[in-house]
VMD Tcl script that draws the C-alpha trace (Angstrom):
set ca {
  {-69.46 15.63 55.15}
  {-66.95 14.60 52.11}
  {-67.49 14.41 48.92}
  {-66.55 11.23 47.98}
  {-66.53 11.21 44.48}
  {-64.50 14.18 44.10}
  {-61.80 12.71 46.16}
  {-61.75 9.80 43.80}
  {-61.06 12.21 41.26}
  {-58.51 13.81 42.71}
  {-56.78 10.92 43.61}
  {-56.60 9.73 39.25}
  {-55.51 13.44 38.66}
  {-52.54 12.44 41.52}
  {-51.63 9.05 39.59}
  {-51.68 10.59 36.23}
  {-53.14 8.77 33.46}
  {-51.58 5.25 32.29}
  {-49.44 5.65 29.68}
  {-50.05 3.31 26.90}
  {-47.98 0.25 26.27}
  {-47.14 0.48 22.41}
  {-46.72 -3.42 21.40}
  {-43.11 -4.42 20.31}
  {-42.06 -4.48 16.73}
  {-41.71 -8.07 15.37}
  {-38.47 -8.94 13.45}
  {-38.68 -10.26 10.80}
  {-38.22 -14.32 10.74}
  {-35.32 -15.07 8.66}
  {-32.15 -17.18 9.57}
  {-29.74 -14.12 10.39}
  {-32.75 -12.96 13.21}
  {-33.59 -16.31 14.32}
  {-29.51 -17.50 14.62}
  {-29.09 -14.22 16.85}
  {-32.11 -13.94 19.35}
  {-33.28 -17.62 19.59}
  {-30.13 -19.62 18.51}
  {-26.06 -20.02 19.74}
  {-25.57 -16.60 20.18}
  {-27.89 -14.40 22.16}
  {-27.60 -10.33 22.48}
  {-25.58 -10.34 25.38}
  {-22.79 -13.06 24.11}
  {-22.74 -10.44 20.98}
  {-22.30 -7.82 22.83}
  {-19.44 -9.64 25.12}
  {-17.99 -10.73 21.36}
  {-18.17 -6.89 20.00}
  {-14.53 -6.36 21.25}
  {-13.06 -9.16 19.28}
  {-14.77 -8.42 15.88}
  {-13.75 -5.10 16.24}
  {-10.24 -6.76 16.43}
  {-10.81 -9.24 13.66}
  {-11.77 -6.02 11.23}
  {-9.06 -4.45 12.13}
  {-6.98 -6.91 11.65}
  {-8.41 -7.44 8.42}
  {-7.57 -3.90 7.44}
  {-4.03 -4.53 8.13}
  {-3.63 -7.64 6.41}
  {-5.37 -5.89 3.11}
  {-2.93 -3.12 3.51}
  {0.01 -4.88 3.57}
  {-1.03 -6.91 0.72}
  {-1.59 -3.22 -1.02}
  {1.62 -2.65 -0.20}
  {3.46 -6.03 -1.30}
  {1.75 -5.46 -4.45}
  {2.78 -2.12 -5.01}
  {6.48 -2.94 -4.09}
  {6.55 -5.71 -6.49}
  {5.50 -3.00 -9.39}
  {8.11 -0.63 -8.39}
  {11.00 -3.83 -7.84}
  {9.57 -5.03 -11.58}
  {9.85 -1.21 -12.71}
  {13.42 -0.62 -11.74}
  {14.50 -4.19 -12.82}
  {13.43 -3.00 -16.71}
  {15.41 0.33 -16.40}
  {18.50 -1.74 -15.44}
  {18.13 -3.70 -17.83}
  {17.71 -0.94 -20.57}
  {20.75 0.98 -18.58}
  {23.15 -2.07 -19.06}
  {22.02 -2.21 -22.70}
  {22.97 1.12 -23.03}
  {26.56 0.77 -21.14}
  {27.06 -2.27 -23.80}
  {26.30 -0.14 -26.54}
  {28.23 3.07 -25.60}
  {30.84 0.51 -24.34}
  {31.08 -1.21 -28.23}
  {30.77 2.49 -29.65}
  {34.20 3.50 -27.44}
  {36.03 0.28 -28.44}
  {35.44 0.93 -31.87}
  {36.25 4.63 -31.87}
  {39.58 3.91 -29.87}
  {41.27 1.80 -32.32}
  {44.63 2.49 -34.28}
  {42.59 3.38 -37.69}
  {39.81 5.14 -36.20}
  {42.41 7.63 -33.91}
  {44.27 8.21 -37.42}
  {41.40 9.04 -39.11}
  {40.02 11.53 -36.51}
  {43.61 13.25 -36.16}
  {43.81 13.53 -39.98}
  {41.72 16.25 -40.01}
  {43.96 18.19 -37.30}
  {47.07 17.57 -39.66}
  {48.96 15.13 -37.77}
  {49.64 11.93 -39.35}
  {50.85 8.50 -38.30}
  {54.65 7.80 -37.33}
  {55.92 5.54 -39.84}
  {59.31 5.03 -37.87}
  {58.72 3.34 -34.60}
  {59.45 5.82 -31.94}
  {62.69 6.65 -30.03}
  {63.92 6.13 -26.88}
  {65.14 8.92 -25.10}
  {68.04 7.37 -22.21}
  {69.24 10.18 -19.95}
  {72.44 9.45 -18.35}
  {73.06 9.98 -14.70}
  {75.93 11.29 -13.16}
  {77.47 10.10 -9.81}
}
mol new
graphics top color blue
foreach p $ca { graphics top sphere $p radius 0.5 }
foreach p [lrange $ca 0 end-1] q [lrange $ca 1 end] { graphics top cylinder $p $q radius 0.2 }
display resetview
């Protein structure tokens, strides 16, 4: 004799209970969910696309750090363009200043104070003969 029923038992212990099918989560309807699952492009062609955005962000890294760059070039170009501009101010001034101070007057008045004073006689010419 079996036992029927227990066997029947046994056998549900053996499959193991069902396990419970937990119902998807719904997205949310909105244009960016619907354009993606339902519209043009579909999981899979975004996933086969992944590889070029990655390249188009990149690329649009490098393109705003060269413009950093430009921009920060153009600051330094502008920056050195007003000190020589200031500089050649300055070699004009000290330029005038030397001009001035290097005149016939302005030498006589500076060697004054040493006690030397200005030829009046034009100077001489000293001819040294040569013998053959």
């Amino acid at each position: 004799m079996s036992n029927r029923f227990r066997d029947e038992i046994e056998e549900e212990e053996e499959k193991g209970p069902e396990p419970e099918l937990k119902p998807k989560a719904e997205l949310p309807k909105n244009f960016l969910t619907t354009f993606l699952t339902e519209g043009v492009v579909s999981k899979e062609v975004a996933t086969r696309m992944m590889p070029f955005v990655i390249f188009l962000a990149m690329l649009g890294m490098v393109y705003i750090a060269s413009k950093h760059f430009a921009e920060k070039t153009i600051r330094e170009i502008d920056k050195l363009s007003k000190e020589v501009k200031e500089l050649g101010y300055d070699y004009k001034t000290l330029k005038a200043d030397l001009m001035l101070k290097s005149t016939q007057t302005e030498v006589a008045k500076q060697v004054d104070t040493l006690g030397l004073k200005e030829l009046v006689q034009p100077p001489k010419k000293i001819v040294i003969k040569v013998e053959e």
